[in-house]
LUMROGU-15114 format. One record per atom (N, C-alpha, C): x, y, z; residue in three letters. Coordinates in steps of 0.02 Angstrom, whole numbers, padded with zeros to 5 digits, always signed. Each point is the difference from the previous one (the first is absolute). Example, Ala and Ser with C-alpha at 12.3 -4.5 7.8 and 13.67 -1.06 7.14 Angstrom:
REM LUMROGU-15114
+00660-00284+00390ALA;-00045+00059+00000ALA;+00045+00060+00000ALA;-00018+00053-00036SER;+00042+00059+00003SER;-00039+00055+00037SER;
REM end
This chain:
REM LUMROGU-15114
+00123-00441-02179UNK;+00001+00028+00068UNK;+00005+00075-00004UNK;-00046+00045+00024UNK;-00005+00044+00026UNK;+00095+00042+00003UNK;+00018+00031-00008UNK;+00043+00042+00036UNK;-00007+00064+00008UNK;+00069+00064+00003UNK;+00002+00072+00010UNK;+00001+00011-00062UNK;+00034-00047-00056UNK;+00008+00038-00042UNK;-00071-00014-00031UNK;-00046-00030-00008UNK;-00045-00024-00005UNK;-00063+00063-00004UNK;-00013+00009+00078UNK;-00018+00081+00030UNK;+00041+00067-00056UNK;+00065-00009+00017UNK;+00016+00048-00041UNK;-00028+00022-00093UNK;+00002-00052-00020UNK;-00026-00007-00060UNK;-00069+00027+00012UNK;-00058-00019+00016UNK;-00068-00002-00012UNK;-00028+00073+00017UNK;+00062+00024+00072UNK;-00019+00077+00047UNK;+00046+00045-00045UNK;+00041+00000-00056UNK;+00034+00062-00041UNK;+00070+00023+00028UNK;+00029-00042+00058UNK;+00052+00024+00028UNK;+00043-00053+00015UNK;+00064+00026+00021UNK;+00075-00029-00015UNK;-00032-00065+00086UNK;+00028-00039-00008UNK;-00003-00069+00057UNK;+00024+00029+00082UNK;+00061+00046+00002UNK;+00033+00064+00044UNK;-00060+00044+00031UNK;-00070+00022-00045UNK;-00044+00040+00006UNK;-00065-00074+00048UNK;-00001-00042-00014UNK;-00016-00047+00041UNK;+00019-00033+00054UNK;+00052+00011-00001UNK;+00027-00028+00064UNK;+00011+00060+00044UNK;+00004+00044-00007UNK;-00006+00068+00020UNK;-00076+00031+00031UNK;-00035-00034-00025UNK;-00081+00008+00004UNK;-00027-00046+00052UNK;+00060-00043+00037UNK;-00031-00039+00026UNK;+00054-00002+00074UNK;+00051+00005-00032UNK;+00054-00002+00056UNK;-00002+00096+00057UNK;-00009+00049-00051UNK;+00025+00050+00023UNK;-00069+00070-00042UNK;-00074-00041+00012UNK;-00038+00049-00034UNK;-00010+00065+00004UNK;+00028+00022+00019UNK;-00004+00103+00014UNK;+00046+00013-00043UNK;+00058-00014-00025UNK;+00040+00013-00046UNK;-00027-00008-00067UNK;-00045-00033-00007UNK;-00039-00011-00063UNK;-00058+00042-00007UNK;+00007+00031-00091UNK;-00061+00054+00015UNK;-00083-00042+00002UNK;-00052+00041+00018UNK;-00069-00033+00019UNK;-00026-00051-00062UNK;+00004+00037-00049UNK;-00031-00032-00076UNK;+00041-00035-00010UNK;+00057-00016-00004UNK;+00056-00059-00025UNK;-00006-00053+00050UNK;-00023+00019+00072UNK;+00002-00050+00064UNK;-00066-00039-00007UNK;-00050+00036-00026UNK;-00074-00017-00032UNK;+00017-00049-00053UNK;+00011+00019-00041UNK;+00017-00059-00056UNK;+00035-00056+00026UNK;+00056-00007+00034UNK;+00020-00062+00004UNK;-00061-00045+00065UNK;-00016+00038+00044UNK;-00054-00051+00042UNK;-00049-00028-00045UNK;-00007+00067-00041UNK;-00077-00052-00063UNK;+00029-00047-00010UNK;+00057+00008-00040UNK;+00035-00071-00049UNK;+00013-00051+00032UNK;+00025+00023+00080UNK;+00016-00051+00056UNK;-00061-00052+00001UNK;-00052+00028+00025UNK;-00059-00002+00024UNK;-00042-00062-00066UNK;+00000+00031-00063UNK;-00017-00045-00059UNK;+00032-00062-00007UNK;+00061-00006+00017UNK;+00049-00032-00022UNK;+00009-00073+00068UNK;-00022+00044+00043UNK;+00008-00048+00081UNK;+00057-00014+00017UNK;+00051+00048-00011UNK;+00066+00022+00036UNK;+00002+00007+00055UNK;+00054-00029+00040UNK;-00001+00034+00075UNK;+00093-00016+00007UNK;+00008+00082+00017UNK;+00082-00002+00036UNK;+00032-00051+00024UNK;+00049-00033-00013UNK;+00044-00056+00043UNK;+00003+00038+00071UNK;-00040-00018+00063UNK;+00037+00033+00063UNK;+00058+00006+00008UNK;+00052-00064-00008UNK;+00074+00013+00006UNK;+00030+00062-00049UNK;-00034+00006-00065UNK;+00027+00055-00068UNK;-00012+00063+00071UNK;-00066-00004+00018UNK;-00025+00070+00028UNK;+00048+00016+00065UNK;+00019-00026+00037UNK;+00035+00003+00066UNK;+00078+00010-00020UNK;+00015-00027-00064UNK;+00076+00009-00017UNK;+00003+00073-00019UNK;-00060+00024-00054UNK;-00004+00060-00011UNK;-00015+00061+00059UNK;-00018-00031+00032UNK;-00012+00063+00087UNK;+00037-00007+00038UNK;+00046-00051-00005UNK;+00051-00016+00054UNK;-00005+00007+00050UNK;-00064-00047-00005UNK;-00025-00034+00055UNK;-00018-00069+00006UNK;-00017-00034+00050UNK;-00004-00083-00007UNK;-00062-00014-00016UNK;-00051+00032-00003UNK;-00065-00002+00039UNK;-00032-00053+00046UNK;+00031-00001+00061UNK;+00001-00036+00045UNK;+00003+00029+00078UNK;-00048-00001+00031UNK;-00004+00020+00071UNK;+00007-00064+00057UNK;+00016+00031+00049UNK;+00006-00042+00058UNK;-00028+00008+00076UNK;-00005-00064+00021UNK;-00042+00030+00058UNK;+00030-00067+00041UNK;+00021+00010+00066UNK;+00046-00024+00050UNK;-00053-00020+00060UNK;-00035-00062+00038UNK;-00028+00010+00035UNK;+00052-00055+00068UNK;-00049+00028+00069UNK;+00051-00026+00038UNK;-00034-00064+00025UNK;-00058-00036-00029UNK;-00032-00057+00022UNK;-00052-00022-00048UNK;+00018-00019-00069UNK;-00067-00021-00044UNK;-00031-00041+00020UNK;+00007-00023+00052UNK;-00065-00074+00025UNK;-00023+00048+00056UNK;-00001+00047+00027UNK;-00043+00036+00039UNK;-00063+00014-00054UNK;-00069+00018+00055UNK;-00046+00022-00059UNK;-00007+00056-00029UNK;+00041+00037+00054UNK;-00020+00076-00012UNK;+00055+00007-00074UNK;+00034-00009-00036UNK;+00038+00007-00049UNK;-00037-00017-00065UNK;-00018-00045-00006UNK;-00055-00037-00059UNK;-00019+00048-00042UNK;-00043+00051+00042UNK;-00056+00061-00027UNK;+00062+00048-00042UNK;+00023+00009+00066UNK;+00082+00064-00030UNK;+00032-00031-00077UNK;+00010-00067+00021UNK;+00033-00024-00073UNK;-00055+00020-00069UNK;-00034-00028+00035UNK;-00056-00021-00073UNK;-00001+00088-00038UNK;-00018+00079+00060UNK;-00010+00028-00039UNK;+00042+00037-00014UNK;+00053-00020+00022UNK;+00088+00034-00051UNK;-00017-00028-00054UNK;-00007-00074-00008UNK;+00010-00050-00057UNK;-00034+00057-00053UNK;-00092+00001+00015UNK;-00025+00033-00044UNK;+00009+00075-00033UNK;+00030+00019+00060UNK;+00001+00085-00031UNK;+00057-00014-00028UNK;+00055-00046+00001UNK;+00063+00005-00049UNK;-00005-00017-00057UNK;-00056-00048-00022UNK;-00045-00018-00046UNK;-00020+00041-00023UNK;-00050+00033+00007UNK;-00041+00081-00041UNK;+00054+00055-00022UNK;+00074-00015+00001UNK;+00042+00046-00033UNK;+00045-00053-00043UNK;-00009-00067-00014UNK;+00025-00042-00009UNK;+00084-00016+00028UNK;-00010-00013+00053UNK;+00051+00009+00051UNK;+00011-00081+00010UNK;+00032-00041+00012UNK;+00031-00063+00018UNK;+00000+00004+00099UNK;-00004-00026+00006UNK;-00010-00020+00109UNK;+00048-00053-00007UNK;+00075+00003+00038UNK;+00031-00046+00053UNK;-00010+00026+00053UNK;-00008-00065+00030UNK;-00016-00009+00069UNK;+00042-00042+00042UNK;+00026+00064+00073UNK;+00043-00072+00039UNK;-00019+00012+00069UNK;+00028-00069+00043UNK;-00014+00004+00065UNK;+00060+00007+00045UNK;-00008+00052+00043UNK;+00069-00014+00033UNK;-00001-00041+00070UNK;-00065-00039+00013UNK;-00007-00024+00073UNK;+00006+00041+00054UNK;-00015+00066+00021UNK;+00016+00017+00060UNK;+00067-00005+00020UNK;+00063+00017-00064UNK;+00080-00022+00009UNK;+00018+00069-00016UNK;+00037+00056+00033UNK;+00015+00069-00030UNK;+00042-00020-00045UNK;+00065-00023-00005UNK;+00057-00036-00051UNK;-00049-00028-00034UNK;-00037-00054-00011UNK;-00034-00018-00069UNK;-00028+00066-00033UNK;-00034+00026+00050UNK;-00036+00070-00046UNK;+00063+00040-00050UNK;+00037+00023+00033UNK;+00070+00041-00038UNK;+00025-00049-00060UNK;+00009-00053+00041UNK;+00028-00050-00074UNK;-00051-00012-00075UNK;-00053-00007+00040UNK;-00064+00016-00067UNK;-00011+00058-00027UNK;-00005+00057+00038UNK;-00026+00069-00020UNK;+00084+00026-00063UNK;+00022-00020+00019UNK;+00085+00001-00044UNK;+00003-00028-00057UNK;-00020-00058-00003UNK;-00011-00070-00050UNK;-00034+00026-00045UNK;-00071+00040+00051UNK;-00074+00006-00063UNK;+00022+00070-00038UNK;+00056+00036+00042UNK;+00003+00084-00034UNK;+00026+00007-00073UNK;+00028-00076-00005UNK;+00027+00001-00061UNK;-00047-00014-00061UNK;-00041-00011+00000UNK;-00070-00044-00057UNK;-00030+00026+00013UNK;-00039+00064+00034UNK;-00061+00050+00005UNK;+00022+00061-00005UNK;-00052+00025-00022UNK;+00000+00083+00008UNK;-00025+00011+00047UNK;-00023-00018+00056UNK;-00008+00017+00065UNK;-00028-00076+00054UNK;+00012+00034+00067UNK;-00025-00054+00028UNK;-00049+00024+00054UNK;-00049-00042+00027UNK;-00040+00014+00074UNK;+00024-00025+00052UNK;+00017+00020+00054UNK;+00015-00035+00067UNK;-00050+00012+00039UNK;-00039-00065+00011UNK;-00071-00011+00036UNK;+00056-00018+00076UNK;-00008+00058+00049UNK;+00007+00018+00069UNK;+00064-00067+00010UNK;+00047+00045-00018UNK;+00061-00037-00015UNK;+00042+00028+00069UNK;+00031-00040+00011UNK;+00035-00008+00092UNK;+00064+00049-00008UNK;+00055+00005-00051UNK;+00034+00044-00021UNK;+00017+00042+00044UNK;+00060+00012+00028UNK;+00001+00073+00032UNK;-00011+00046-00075UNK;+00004+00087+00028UNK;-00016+00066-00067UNK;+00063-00003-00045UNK;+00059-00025+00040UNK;+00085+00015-00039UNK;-00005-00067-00064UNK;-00023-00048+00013UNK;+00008-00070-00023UNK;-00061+00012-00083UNK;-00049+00022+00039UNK;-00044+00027-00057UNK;+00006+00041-00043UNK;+00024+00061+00023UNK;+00024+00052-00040UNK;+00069-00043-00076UNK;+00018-00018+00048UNK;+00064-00054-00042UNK;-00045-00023-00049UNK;-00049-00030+00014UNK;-00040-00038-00085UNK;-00024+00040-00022UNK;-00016+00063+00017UNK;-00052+00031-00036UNK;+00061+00054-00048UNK;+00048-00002+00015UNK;+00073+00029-00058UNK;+00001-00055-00048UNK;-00041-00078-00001UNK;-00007-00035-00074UNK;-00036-00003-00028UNK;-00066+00038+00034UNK;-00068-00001-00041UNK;-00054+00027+00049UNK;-00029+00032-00040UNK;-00070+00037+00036UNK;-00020-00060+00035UNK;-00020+00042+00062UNK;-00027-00024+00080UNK;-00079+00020+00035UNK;-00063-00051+00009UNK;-00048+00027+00021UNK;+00026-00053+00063UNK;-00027+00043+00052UNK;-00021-00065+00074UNK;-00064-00002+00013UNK;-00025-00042+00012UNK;-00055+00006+00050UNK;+00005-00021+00057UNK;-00042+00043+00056UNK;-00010-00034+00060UNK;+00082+00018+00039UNK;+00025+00064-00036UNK;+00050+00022+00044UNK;+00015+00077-00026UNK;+00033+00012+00041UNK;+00007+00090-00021UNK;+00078+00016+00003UNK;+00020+00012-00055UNK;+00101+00017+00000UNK;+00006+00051-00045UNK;+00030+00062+00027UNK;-00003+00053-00014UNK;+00008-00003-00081UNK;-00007+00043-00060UNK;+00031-00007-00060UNK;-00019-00061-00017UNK;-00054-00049+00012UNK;-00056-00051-00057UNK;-00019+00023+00009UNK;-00031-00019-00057UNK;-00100+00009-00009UNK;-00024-00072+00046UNK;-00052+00025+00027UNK;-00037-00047+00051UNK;-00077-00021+00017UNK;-00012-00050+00003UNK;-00073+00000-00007UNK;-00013-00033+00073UNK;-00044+00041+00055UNK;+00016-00012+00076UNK;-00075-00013-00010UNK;-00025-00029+00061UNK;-00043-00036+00027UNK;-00004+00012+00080UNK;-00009+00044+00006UNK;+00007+00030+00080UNK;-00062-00032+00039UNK;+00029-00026+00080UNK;-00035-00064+00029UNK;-00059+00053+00030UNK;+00021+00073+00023UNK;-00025+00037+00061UNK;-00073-00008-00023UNK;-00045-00007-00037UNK;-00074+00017+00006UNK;-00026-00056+00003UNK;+00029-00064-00025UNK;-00032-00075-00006UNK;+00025-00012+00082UNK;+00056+00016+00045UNK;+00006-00038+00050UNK;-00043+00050+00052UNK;-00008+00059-00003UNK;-00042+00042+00031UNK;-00055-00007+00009UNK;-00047-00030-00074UNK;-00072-00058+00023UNK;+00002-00026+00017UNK;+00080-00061+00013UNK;-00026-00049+00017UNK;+00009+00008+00086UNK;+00046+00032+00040UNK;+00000+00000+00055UNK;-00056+00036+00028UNK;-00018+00042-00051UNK;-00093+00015+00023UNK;-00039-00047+00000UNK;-00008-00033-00029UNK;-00039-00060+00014UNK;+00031-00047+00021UNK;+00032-00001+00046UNK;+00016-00055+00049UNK;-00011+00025+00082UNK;+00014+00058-00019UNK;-00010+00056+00062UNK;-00086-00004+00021UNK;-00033+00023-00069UNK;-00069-00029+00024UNK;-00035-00044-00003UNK;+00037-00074-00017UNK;-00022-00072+00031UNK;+00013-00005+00055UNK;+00027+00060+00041UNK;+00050-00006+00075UNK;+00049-00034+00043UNK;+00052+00014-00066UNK;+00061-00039+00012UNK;+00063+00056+00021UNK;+00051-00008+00063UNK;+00023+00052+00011UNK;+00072-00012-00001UNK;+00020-00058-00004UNK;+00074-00030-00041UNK;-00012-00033-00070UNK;+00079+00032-00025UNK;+00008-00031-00065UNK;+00063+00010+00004UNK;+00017-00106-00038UNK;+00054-00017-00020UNK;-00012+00003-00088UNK;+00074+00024+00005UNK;+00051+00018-00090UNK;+00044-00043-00008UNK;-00030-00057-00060UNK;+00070-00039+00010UNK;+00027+00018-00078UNK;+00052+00026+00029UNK;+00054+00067-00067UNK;+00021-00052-00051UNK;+00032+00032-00067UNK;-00002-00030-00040UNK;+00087-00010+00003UNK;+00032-00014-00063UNK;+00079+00018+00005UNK;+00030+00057+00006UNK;+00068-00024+00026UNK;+00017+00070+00045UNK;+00026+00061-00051UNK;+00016-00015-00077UNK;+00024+00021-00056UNK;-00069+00030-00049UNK;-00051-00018+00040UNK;-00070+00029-00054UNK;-00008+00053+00028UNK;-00001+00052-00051UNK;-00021+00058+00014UNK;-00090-00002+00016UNK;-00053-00025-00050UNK;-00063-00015+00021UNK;-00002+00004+00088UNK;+00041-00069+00024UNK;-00007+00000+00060UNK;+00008+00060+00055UNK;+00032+00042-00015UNK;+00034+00076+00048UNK;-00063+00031-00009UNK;-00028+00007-00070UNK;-00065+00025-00003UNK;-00052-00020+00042UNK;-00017-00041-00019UNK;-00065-00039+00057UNK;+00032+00002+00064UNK;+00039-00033+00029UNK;+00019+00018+00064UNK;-00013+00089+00026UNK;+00017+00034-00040UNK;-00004+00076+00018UNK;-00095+00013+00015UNK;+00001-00031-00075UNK;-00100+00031-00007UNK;-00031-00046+00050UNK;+00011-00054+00048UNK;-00039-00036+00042UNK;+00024+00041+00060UNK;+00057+00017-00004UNK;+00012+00028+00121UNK;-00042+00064-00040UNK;+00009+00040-00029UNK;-00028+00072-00016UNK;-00090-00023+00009UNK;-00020-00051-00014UNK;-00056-00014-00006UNK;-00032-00010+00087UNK;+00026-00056+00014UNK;-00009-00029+00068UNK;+00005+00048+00042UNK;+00051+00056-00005UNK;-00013+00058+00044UNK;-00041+00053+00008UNK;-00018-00025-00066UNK;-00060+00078-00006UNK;-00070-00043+00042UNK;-00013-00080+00000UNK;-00047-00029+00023UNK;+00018-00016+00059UNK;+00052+00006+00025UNK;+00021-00031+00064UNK;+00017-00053+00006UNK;+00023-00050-00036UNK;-00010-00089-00008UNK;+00073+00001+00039UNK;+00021-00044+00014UNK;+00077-00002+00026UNK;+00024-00048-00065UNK;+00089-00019-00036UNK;+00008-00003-00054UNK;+00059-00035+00031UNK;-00006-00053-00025UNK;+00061-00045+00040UNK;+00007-00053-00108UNK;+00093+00020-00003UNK;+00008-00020-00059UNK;+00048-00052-00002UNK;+00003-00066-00010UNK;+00012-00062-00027UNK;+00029-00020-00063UNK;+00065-00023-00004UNK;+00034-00011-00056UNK;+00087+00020-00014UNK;+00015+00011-00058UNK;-00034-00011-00059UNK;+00015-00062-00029UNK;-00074+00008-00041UNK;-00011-00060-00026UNK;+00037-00015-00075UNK;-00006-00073-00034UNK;+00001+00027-00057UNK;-00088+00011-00047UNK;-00008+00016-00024UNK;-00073+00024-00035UNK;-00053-00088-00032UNK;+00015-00037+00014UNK;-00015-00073-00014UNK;-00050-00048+00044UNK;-00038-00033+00004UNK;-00020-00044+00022UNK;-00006-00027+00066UNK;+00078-00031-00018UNK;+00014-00027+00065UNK;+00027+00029+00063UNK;+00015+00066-00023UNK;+00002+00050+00048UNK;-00028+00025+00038UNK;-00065-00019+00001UNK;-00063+00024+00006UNK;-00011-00063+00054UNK;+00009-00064-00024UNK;+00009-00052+00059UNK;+00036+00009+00052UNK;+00050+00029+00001UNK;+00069+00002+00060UNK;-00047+00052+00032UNK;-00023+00046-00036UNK;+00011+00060+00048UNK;-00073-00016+00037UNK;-00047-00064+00003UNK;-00054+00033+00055UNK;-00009-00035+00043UNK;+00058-00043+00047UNK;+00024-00008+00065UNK;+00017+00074+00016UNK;+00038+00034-00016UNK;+00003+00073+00001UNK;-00044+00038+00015UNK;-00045-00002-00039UNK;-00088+00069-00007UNK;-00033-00046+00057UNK;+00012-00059+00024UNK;-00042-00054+00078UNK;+00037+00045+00043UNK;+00061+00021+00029UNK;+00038-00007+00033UNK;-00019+00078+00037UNK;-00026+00021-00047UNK;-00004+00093-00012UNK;-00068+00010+00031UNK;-00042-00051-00004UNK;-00060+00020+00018UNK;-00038+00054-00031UNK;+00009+00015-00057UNK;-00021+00056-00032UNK;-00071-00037-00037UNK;-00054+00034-00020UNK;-00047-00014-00040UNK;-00010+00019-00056UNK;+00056+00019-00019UNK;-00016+00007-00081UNK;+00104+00012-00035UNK;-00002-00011-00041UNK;+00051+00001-00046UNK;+00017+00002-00062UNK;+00048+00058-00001UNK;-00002+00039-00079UNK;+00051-00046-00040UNK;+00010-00037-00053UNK;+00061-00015-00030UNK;+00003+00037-00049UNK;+00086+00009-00013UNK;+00014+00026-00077UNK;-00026-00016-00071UNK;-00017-00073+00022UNK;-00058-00016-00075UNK;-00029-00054+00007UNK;-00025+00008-00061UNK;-00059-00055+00025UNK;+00038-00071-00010UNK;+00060-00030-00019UNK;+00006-00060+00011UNK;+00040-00010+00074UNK;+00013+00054+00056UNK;+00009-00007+00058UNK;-00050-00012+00037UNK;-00056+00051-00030UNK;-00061-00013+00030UNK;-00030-00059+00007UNK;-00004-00050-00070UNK;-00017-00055-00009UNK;+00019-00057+00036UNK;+00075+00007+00033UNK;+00027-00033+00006UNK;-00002-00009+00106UNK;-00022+00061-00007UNK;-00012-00015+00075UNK;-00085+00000+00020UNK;-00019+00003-00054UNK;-00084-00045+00005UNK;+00014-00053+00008UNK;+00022-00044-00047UNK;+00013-00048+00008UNK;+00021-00035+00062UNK;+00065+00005+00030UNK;+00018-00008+00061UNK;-00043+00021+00048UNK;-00046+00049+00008UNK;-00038+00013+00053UNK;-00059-00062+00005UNK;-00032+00001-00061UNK;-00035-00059+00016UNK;+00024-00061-00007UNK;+00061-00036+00029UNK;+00032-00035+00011UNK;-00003+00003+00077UNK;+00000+00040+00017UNK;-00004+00013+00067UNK;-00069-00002+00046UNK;-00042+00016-00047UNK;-00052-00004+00018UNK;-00049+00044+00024UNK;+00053+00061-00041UNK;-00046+00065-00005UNK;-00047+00018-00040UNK;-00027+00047+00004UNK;-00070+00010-00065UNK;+00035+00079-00016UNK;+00033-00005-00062UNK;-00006+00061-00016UNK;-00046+00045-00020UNK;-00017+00057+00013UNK;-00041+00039-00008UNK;-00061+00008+00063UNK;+00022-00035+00048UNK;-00042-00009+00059UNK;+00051+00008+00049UNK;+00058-00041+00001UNK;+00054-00021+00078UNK;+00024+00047-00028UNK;+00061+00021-00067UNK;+00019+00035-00020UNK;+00000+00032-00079UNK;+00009+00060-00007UNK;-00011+00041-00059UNK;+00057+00018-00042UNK;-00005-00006-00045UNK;+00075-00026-00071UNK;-00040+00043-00040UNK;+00059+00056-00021UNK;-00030+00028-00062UNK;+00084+00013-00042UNK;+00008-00019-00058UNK;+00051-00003-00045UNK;+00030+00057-00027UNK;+00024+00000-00060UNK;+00011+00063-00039UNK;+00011-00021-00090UNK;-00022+00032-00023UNK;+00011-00024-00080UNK;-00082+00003-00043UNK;-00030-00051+00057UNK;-00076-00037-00041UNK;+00023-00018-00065UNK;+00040-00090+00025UNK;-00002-00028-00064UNK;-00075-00047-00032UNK;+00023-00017-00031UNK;-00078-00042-00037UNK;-00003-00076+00072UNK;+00062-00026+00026UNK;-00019-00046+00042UNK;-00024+00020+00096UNK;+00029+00045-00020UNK;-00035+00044+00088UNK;-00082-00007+00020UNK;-00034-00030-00095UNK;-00060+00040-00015UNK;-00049-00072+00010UNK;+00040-00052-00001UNK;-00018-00067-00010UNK;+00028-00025+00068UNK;+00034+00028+00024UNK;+00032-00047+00078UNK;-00065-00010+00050UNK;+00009-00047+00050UNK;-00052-00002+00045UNK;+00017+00004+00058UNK;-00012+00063+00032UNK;-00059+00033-00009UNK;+00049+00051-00058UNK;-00066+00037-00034UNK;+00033+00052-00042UNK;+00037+00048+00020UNK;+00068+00035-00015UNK;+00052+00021+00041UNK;-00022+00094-00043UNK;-00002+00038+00071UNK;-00002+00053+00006UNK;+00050+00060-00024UNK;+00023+00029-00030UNK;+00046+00028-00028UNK;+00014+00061-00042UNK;+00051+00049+00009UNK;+00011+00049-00039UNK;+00022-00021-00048UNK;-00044+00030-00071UNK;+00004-00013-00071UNK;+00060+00041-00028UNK;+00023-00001-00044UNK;+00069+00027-00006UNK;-00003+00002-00079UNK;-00008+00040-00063UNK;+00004-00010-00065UNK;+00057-00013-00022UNK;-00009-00066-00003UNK;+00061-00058-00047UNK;-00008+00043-00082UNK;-00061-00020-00038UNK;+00004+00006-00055UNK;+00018+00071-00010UNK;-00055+00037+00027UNK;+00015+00069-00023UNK;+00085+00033+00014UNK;+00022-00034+00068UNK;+00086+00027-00007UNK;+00038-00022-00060UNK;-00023-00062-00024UNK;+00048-00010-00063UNK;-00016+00027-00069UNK;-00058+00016-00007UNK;-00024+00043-00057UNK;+00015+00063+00010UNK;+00016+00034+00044UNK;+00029+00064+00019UNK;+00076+00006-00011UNK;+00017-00052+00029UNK;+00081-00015+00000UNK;+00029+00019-00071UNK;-00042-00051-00059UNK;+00007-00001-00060UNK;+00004+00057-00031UNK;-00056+00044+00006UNK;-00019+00084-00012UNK;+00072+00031+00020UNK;+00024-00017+00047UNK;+00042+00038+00029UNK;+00065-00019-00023UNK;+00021-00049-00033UNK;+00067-00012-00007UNK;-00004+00007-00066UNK;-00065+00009-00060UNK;-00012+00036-00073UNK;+00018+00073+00017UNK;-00028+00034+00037UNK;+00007+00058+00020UNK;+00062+00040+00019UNK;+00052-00058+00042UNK;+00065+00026-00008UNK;+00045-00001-00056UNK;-00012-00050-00038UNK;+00036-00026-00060UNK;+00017+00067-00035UNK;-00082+00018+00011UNK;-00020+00070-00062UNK;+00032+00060+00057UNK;+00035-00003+00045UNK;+00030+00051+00046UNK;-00039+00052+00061UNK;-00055-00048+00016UNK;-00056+00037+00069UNK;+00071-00023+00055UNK;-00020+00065+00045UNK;-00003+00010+00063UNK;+00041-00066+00046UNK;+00071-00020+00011UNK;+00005-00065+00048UNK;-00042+00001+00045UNK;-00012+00058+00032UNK;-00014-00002+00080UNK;-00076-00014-00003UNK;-00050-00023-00053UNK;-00065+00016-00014UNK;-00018-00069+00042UNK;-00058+00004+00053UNK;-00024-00012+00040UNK;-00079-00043-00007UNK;-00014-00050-00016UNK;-00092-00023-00021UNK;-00020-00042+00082UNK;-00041+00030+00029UNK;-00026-00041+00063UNK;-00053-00016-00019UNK;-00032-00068+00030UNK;-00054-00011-00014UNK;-00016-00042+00083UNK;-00065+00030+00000UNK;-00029-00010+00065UNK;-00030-00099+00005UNK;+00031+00019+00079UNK;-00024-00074+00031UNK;-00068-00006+00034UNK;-00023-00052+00009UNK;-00072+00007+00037UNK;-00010-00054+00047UNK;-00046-00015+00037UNK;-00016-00065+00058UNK;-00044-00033-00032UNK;-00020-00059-00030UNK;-00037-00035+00001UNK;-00026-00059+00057UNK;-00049+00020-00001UNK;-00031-00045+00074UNK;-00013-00081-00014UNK;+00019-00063+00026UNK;-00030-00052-00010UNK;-00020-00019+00079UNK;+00029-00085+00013UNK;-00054-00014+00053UNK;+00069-00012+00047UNK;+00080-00006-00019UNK;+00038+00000+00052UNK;+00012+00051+00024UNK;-00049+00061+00027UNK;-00013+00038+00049UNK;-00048-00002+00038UNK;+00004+00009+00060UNK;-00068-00017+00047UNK;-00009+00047+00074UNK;-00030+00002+00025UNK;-00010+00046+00080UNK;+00043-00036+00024UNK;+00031+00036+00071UNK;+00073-00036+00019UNK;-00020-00019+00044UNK;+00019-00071+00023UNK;-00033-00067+00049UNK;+00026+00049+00073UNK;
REM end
């Protein structure tokens, strides 16, 4: 079997000069760091990760906290933390806190101990409660903004700004918001970027809720969006959205004709629902591949307050229509 001392022998240097070459390579000069990768390399050596993480004192292990893994919009986010933690050979735990602020704290606490950092995908948290975890381990959020993280935002204002433009000119002049939880920051957002919107078009903005971000929420609430008489309706995402398609044509409405549903997220099932559900796209993947960038980046001592937005957009399907 292969070992250091193994390498050491074949590359001309002490086993200390190998493990050194691998654990802590800048301390090692270029030509001596050269020789042991050849010998590595010939030999088909590869570092114990645990040897390597004991020697950096570090775990090599990241974390990433979400508040609903059976939502769809999370899937994408997971998958490309997973990978970019991968391309530095990084380890991914992963937890859920259900939409529970106490589960989140009790996990984000739990995980600070076994990672060198963690992600909080738009974590409910008040800033005092957060700040608290982020004194056990480097802190990225997404999908929220707290002074002193690093943050990777997703600002609603240009995706909900198309879309009340184009509802405005299918000629629709109410719109119901049925809000998300009262602890999501996302939600304060969109709520802000839709009245700012509706006023600049004139729509009147009558808001409903809050919900929780799920399904069946989406059922309760459209005796509600009947009641309102409104012809069109914004939800916080697309499984609210979904969820009061559903119920509407239960009723015996035609969405996208009686009334107009456009979501937020554009998950992969918004895309397949019937009729196809209308919606601001929101970058899942790219926030968590950013996230990642960003919590390597602090490790190495960038900027807390450093800031990555990435723009939202409207995608059009067929649950929008001219207003009956």
């Amino acid at each position: 079997m292969t070992t250091i001392r193994t390498v050491a022998a074949l590359a001309g240097v002490s086993p200390s000069t190998v493990s050194r070459a691998f654990a802590q390579p800048d301390i090692v000069a270029p030509e001596a760091r050269q020789r042991v990768l050849a010998a590595a390399e010939e030999l088909g050596y590869r570092p114990s990760p645990v040897a390597r993480s004991l020697a950096r004192g570090r775990t090599g292990n990241l974390g990433l906290l979400v508040p609903d893994i059976a939502n769809p919009f999370f899937p994408p986010l997971v998958k490309a933390v997973q990978q970019a933690a991968h391309r530095h050979d990084l380890a991914l735990f992963i937890a859920d806190s259900d939409e529970q602020v106490e589960e989140e704290i009790g996990l984000a606490r739990a995980m600070a101990k076994q990672v060198d950092g963690l992600v909080l995908a738009s974590p409910r948290a008040d800033d005092r409660r957060l700040h608290q975890v982020r004194q056990l381990t480097p802190v990225v959020v997404v999908s929220r903004d707290v002074p002193g993280v690093p943050a990777v935002l997703t600002p609603p204002d240009e995706g909900l700004r198309q879309a009340v433009e184009h509802l405005a000119a299918l000629g629709h002049r109410s719109v119901v918001y049925l809000a998300g939880p009262a602890e999501s920051y996302a939600d304060v957002e969109r709520r802000h970027a839709l009245d700012q919107a509706c006023r600049a078009h004139r729509l009147s903005l009558t808001v409903l809720g809050p919900f929780q971000p799920r399904f069946e929420a989406g059922l309760r609430s459209a005796d509600l969006v009947l009641a309102q008489q409104a012809t069109a309706a914004v939800a916080y995402n697309d499984q609210i959205a979904l969820g009061l398609m559903s119920r509407l044509a239960e009723r015996g409405r035609v969405v996208g004709r009686d009334v107009s549903v456009v979501g937020i997220d554009d998950t992969w099932i918004g895309s397949v629902a019937t009729p196809a559900l209308t919606t601001v796209r929101v970058p899942a993947a790219a926030a968590g591949t950013a996230a990642v960038r960003l919590l390597l980046d602090g490790r190495a001592g960038a900027d807390p307050d450093t800031r990555v937005e990435l723009a939202t957009e409207l995608v059009v399907r067929a649950s929008t229509g001219p207003a009956a």
